[in-house]
TIBAMI-666885 format. One line per field, with one value per residue (C-alpha): x negated, z, y; residue number from 1. Coordinates in steps of 0.2 Angstrom, whole numbers. Layout:
N
px <- (X:...)
pz <- (Z:...)
py <- (Y:...)
resi <- (NUM:...)
//
This chain:
747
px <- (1048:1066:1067:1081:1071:1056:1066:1075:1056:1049:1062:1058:1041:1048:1056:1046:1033:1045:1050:1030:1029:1044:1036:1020:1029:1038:1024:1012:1026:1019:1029:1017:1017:1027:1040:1063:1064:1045:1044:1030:1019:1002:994:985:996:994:1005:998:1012:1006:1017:1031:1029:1030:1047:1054:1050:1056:1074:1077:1072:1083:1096:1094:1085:1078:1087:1079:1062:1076:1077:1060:1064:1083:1073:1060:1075:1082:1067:1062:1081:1077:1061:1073:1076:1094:1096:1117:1115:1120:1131:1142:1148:1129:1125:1140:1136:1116:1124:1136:1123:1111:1126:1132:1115:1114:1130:1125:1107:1116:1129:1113:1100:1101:1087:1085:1075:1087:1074:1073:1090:1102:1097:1112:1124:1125:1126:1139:1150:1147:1150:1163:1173:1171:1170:1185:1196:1191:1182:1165:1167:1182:1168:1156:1168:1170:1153:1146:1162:1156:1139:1144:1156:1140:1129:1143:1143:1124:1122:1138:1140:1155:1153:1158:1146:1133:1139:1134:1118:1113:1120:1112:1093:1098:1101:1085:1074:1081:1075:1055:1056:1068:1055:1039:1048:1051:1036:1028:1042:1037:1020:1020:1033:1020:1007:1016:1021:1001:999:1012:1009:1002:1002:1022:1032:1043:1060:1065:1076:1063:1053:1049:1043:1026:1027:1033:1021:1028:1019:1020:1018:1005:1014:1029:1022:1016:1034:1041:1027:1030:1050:1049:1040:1050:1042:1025:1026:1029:1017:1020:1037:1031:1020:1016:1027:1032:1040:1047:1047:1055:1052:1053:1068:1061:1062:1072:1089:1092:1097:1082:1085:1098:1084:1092:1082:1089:1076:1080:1070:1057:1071:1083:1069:1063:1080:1086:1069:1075:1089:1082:1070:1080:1094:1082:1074:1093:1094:1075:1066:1052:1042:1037:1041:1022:1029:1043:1044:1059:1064:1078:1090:1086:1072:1060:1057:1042:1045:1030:1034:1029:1016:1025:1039:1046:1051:1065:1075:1072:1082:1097:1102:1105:1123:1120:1109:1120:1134:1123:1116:1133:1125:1133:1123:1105:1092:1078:1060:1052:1037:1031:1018:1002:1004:1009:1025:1043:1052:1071:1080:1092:1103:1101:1116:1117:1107:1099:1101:1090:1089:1080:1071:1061:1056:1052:1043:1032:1013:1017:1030:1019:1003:1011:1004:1017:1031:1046:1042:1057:1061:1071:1069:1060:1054:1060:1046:1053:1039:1044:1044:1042:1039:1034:1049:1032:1027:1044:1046:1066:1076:1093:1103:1119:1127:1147:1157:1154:1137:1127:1124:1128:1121:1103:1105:1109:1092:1083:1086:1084:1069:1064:1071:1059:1044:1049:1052:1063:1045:1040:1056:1073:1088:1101:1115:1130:1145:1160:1170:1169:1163:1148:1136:1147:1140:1122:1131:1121:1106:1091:1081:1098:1097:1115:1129:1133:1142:1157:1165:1158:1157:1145:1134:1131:1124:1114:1106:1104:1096:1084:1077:1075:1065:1057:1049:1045:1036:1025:1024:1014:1004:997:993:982:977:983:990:1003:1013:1001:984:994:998:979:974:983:979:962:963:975:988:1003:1017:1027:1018:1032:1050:1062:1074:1084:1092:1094:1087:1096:1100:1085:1072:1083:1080:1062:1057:1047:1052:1062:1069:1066:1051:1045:1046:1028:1024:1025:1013:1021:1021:1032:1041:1048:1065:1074:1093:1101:1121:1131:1143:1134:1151:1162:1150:1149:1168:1169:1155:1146:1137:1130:1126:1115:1106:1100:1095:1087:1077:1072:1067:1056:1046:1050:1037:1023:1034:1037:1057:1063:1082:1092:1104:1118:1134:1145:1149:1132:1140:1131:1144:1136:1120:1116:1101:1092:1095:1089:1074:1069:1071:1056:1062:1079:1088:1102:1113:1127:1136:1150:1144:1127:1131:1128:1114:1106:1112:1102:1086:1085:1088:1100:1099:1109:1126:1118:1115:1121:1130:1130:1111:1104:1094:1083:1070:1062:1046:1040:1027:1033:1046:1046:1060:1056:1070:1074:1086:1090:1090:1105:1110:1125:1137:1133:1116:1116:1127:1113:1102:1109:1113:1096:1090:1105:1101:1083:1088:1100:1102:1097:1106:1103:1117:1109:1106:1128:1125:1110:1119:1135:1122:1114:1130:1137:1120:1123:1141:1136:1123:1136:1154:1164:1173:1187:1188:1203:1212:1213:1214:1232:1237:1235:1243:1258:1260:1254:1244:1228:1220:1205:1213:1225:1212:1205:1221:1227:1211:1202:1187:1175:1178:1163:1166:1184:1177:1166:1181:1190:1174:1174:1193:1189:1174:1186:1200:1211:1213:1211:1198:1202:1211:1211:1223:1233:1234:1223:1234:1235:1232:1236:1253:1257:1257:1274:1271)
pz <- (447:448:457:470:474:479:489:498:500:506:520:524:527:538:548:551:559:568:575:580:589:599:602:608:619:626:628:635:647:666:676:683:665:664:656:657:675:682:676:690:686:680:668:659:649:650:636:619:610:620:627:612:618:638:633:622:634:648:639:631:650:658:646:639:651:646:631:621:618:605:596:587:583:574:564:559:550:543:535:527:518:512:502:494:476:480:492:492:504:520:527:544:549:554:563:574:577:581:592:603:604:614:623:629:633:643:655:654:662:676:681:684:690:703:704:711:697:679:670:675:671:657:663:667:649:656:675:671:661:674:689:684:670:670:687:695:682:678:692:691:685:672:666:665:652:643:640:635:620:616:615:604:592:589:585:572:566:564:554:545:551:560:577:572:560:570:585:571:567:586:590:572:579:597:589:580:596:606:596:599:614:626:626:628:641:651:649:658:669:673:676:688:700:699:703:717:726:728:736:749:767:779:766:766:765:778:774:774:790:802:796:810:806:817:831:827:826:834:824:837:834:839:837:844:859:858:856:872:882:880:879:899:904:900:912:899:893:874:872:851:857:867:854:856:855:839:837:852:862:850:858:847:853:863:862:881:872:864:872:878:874:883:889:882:870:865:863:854:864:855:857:847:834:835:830:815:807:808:801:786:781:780:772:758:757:754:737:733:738:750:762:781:792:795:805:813:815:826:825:833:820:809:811:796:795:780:773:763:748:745:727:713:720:710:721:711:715:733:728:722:739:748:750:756:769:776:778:786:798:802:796:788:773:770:759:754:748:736:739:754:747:749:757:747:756:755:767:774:783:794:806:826:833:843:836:843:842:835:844:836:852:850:833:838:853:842:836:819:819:830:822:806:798:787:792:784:790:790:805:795:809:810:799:801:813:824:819:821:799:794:779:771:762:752:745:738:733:733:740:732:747:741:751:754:766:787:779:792:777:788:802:792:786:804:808:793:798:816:814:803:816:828:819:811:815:806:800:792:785:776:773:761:764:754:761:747:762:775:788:791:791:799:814:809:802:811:817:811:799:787:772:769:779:775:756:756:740:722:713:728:726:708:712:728:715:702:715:721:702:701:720:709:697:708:719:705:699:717:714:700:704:721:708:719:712:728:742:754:745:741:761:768:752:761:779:774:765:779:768:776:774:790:802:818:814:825:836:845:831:813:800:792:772:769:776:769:751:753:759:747:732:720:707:692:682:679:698:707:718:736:742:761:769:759:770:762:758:759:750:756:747:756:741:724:715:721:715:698:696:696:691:684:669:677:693:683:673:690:699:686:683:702:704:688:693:712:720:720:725:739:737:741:735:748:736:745:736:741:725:715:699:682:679:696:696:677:669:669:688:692:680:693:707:711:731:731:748:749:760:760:743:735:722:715:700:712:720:702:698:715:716:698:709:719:737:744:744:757:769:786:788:801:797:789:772:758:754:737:737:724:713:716:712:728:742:761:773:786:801:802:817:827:833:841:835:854:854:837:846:860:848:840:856:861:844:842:860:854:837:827:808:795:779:761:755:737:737:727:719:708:696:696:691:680:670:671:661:648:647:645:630:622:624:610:599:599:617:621:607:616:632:622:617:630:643:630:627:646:638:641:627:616:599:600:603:585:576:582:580:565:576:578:593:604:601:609:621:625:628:637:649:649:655:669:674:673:683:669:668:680:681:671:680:671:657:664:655:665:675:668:682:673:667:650:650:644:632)
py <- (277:282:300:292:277:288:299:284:277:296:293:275:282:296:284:272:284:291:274:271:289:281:264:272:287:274:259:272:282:289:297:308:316:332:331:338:328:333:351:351:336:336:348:332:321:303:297:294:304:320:333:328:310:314:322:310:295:303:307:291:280:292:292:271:262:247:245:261:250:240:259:258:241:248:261:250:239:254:261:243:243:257:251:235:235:231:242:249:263:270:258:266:247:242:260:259:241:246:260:249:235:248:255:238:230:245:241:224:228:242:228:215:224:235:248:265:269:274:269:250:246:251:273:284:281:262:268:279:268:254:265:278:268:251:245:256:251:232:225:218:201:210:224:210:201:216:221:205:203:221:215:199:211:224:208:202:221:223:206:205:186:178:172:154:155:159:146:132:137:140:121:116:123:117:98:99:107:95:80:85:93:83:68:78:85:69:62:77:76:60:61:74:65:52:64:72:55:52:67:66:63:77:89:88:104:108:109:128:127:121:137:146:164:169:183:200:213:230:246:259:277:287:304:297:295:312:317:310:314:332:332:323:338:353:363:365:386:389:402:401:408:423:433:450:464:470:490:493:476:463:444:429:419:407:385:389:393:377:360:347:328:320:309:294:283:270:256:237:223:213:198:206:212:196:186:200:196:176:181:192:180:166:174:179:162:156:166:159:173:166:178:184:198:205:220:230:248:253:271:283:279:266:250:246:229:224:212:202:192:176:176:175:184:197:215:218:204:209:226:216:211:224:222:202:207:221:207:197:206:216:232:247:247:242:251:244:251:241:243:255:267:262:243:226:226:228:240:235:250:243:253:254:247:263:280:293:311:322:338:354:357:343:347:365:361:348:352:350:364:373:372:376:393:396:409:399:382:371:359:346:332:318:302:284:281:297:308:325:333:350:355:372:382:393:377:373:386:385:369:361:354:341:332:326:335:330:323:335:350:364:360:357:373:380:371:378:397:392:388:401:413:404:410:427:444:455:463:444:439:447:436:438:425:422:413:411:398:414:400:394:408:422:418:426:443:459:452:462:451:452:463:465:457:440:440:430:440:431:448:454:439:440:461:453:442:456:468:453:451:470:467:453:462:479:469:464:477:484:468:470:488:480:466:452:438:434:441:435:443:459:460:456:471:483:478:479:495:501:509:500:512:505:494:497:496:503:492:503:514:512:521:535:534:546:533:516:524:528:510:502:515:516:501:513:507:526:529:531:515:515:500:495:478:467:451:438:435:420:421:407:401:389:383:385:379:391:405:395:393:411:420:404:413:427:417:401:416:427:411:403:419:420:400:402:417:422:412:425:439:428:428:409:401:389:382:372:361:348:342:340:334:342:358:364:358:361:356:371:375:358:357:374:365:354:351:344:335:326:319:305:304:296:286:283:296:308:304:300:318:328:313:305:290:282:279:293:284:272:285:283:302:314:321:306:312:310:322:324:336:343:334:318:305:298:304:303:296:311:310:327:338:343:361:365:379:384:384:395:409:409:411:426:434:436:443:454:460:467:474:482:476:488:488:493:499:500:481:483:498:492:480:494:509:497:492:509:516:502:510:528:525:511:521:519:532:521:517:530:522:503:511:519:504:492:505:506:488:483:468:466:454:453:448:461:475:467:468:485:493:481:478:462:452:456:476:471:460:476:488:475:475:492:494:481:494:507:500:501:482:467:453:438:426:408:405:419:436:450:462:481:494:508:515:523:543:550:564)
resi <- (1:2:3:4:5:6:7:8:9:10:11:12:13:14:15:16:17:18:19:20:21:22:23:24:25:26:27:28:29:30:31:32:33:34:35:36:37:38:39:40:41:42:43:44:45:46:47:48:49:50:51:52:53:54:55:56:57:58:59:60:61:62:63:64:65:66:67:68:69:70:71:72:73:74:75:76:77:78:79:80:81:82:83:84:85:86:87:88:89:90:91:92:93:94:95:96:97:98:99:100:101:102:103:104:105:106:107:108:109:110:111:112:113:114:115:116:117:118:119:120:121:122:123:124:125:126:127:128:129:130:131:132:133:134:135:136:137:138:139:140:141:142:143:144:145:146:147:148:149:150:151:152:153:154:155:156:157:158:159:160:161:162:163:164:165:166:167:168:169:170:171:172:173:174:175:176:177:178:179:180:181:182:183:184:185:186:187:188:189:190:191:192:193:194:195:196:197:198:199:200:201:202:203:204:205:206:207:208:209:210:211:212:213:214:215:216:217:218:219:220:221:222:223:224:225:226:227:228:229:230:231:232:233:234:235:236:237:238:239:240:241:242:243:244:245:246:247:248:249:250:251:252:253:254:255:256:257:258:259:260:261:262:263:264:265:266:267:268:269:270:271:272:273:274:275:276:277:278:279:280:281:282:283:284:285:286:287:288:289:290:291:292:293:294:295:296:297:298:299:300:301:302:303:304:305:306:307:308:309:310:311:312:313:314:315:316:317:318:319:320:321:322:323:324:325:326:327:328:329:330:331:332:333:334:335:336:337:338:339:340:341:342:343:344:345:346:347:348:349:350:351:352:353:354:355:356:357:358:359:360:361:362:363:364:365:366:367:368:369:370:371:372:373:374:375:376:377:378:379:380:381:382:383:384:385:386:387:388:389:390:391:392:393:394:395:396:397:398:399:400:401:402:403:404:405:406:407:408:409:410:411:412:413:414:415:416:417:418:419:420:421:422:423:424:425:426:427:428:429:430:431:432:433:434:435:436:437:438:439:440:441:442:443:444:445:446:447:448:449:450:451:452:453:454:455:456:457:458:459:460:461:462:463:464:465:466:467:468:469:470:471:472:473:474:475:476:477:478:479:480:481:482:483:484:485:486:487:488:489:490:491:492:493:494:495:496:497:498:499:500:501:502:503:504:505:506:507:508:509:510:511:512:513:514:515:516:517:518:519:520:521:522:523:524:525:526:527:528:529:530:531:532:533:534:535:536:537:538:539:540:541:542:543:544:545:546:547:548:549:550:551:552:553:554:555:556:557:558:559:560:561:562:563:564:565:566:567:568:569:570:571:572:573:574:575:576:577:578:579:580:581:582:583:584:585:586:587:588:589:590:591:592:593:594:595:596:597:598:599:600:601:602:603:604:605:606:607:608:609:610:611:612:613:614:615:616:617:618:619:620:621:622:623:624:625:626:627:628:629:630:631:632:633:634:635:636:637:638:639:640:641:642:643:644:645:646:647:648:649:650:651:652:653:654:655:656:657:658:659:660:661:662:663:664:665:666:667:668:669:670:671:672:673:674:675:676:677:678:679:680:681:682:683:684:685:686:687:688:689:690:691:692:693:694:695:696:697:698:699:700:701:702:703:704:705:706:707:708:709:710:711:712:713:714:715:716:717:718:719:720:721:722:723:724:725:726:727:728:729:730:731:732:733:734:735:736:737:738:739:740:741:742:743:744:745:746:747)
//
């Protein structure tokens, strides 16, 4: 055998079982598996390629859709050419053709189908090009003309056939089909009308318009009852807000300071209910889809109605008409749940005509919040149904918010710390919050649970962040000295063994520098461990992209770092940014961040980008939200609770009233010390020499520090980043040369 056909047939064989790994990672694929979108599902993998296959399924869904089952298929061809005796090589007409007949079955599948779900239609390359290309420039009907010549001019590429050729044969095999089938057909046709016209008579169907549907049955809650018994009697004590004494005679805040429920609740009657599920179900019987309203559920903002198809209905043609039902029931938008977890039906969220607001009261005043054990439970709002939802921040263990702006992100961020505030003393929590916008989190600067004052400059935030991974890795370092394995056992440890360092802080007056550096010891690894009470800390940033615009490498590395091993030392992320698009929200930040929310977005890119699905561009605004836990695929609808700026100042007022905040200077100095130690034991001999020439030539520049001086780049790099260090030289500022500070010295 010739030594170029073996090799040619060596790599048909390599191909083709790389083809069947694809079929069967993708045949087999369970998104419970773990994989680059779940880095939190299950430890036992379900798909028969393993861990490899979990991962190679999961990317080509995501990324293909539907059409990345025809990739097997592709290979497959390829490796038999390569085992024909004529075989004349690698041909680049075919693979572009094979590549633009899987891009544009992909569009075609994103511009008919419309799923939440990537995976079901042509996954985010044919999403994106539909949403963000096509569409916006063409018009749907335009980008479906488009994407079906593309489709017809890859299918000509892939088997080198014209298209007039390839009409004649399909009218040549229609011609011959038609001959033996069309008479069989008839003849079956014909038999079954005769069938049919013996069993008429009582048994007659009704013609769809006489349909009337049967009663509406109301699915009250019992826990919102609950709720609005307790919110008409305000006069009941919150004792949860009035613990004990801590130091010297710090009070929780208590539920008094905020706002009750304006007592108006908006109710729809059961005639209305009655007559929008009429509607519904005969505007869906109009495009074929046959079914009954089994149920109602009305709630403070939206009503749910289920919906229950008909047999032999398909859900997904349900999902497809959303946008027909919001015209015909004069709704803003309509989303629709297909199906409700745990019931054969098929939900359909459709907006109140008037809303009701939310307050935060109500879902602090709740049992749910109230029995909560966890220390940093959030008060998000409450369900569709008007359930009051918490959630515990410990769990998480850190949260992405996105969200457009005047979607409700700062003020479910206001409700987040509230509520935090509510169940925390300045012993149980520390906050470190970082505000690049200098508004929204101002407000909270001096209370006493704050670390340092709220962080508006970039540079700060990136040392805040160092400091907390040097916090990090002290912390676990007392751990694993006590032998516990988290925050919490390490705590219980030392209450048991009575070896608290601190167990009273002081109010009234705060400490001296002496005592602020001898809290919890020294970051220095060879330093002896003081054990002490650690609280957590929760670091909250207002506008992750500005921090990434100018500080983005350091920034991504530090928080990265933090989400992937801060749970057990019980430090906690609050990442919030108007703009989730994938320079902001990378890969590896989102692959740490297992509980996402999100709030109204633009466009269905973005909510893919912050859920994996969309759904968050039919939000309603102010508050509405959709929250994705961790583990799971599927999001909860949240209407998200209100706090007025007010109330937050009243808030903050009693707590600054009862303690002054107590700063750690060192929390800046440690990334500064650090750099400047690296410095010291890597200061170049030539330094003096670049700092000559760039103070003579009052230009600041990498390549000319090589040239001058014959150096590599990243020595010059290094001496440029020394200068900056040193004052000598300015920050980089874009495409703009850096400023020189220093002035040349005359002889």
């Amino acid at each position: 055998m010739e030594k170029s056909r073996l090799n040619r047939e060596i790599w048909g064989v390599v191909i083709g079982l790389t083809a069947l790994l694809i079929a069967l990672s993708l045949l087999s694929y369970d998104g419970r598996d773990r994989s680059l979108n779940t880095p939190s599902g299950t430890l036992d993998t379900h798909n028969w390629g393993g861990f490899v296959g979990a991962f190679l399924s999961d990317i080509l869904l995501q990324g293909l859709g539907l059409p990345s089952f025809l990739l097997p298929i592709f290979l497959c061809i390829g490796a038999a050419q390569l085992f024909r005796a004529n075989y004349r090589g690698f041909s680049l007409t075919k693979t572009t053709g094979y590549t633009t007949l899987l891009v544009s079955v992909a569009v075609l599948l994103s511009i008919f189908i419309d799923s939440e779900n990537a995976r079901e239609t042509g996954g985010i390359v044919g999403g994106f090009l539909k949403e963000s290309v096509l569409v916006p420039l063409f018009g749907r009907i335009s980008a479906t003309l488009i994407a079906f010549v593309t489709f017809l001019l890859s299918l000509m590429l892939v088997t080198q056939n014209s298209l007039l050729d390839f009409l004649n044969q399909a009218k040549k095999n229609f011609a011959e089909l038609s001959k033996s089938v069309v008479p069989a057909v008839k003849k079956r046709v014909q038999a079954l009308k005769e069938k049919r016209e013996k069993r008429k008579g009582e048994n007659t169907k009704k013609e769809r318009r006489d349909y009337i549907p049967p009663p509406i049955v109301l699915k009250e809650e019992v826990k919102e009852e609950a709720v609005k018994k307790t919110s008409k009697k305000p006069s009941v004590p919150q004792e949860q807000f009035k613990l004990p004494e801590i130091g010297k005679g710090y009070k929780l805040p208590p539920a008094e300071l905020l706002d009750p429920s304006d007592g108006e609740q908006f109710k729809i009657d059961k005639e209305t209910l009655h007559a929008n599920s009429l509607i519904l179900q005969k505007k869906l019987a109009d495009f074929g889809v046959e079914g009954e309203v089994v149920a109602v559920r009305p709630g403070p903002v939206i009503t749910m109605y289920e919906f229950k198809p008909a047999p032999g209905v398909k859900v997904r043609r349900i999902v497809t008409l959303s946008d027909d039902l919001a015209m015909a029931l004069r709704a803003v938008s309509v989303r629709i749940l297909a199906p409700i977890p745990g019931e054969s039906v098929v939900g359909i969220e459709i907006p109140n005509p008037r809303r009701e607001t939310v307050f935060l009261r109500q879902v602090i005043e709740s049992e749910a919040y109230q029995s909560s054990d966890s220390k940093i439970t959030l008060a998000l709002g409450k369900d569709i149904g008007g359930s009051p939802f918490v959630t515990d921040l410990a769990r998480m263990p850190h949260l992405l918010v996105a969200g457009a702006t005047g979607t409700g992100k700062s003020v479910s961020i206001n409700a987040m710390i509230l509520s935090i505030l509510f169940k925390c003393t300045p012993q149980d929590v520390h906050f470190i919050m970082i505000d690049p916008k200098m508004l929204e989190l101002t407000v909270y600067e001096d209370i006493p649970h704050l670390l340092v004052p709220v962080v508006t400059d970039p540079k700060k935030a990136a040392a805040a962040l160092f400091w907390a991974m040097d916090e990090m890795d002290r912390r676990y370092r007392l751990m694993r000295d006590k032998g516990a394995r988290n925050i919490d056992n390490y705590n219980r440890t030392l209450e048991r063994e009575g070896t608290i360092k601190k167990s009273v802080i002081e109010l009234t007056e705060p400490q001296s520098a002496e005592e602020d550096t001898d809290v919890g010891g020294s970051l220095d690894q060879d330093a002896p461990l003081v054990h002490e009470k650690l609280p957590r800390i929760v670091i909250i940033i207002d506008e992750l992209a500005d921090l990434m615009l100018t500080v983005g490498r350091d920034i991504e590395e530090y928080i990265t770092r933090l989400a992937q091993k801060a749970r057990a030392a019980g430090i906690h992320l609050i990442l919030a940014t108007q703009r989730p698009s994938v320079d902001v929200i990378t890969g590896l930040i989102k692959a740490n961040f297992p509980a996402r929310i999100s709030f109204q977005v633009t466009s269905r890119v973005d909510s893919r980008t912050i859920l994996d699905s969309i759904g968050a561009e039919k939000l309603l605004g102010s508050g509405d939200l959709l929250y994705l836990p961790p583990g799971t695929a599927r999001v909860t609808r949240v209407h998200g609770a209100f706090v007025s700026d007010q109330e937050v100042r009243k808030v903050m007022k009693f707590i600054k009233q009862q303690a002054q905040p107590n700063y750690r200077t060192e929390v800046f100095d440690v990334k500064k010390d650090v750099e400047a130690a690296v410095a010291d034991e890597e200061h170049d001999e030539m330094y003096d020499q670049a700092v000559a020439i760039v103070t003579e030539t009052q230009q600041a520049s990498i390549s000319m520090i090589q040239r001058r001086l014959r150096v590599g780049y990243n020595r010059a790099a290094r001496m440029i980043e020394q200068m900056e260090r040193d004052g000598v030289v300015g920050p980089p500022d874009g495409a703009k040369p850096r400023e020189v500070y220093a002035r040349r010295i005359e002889a």
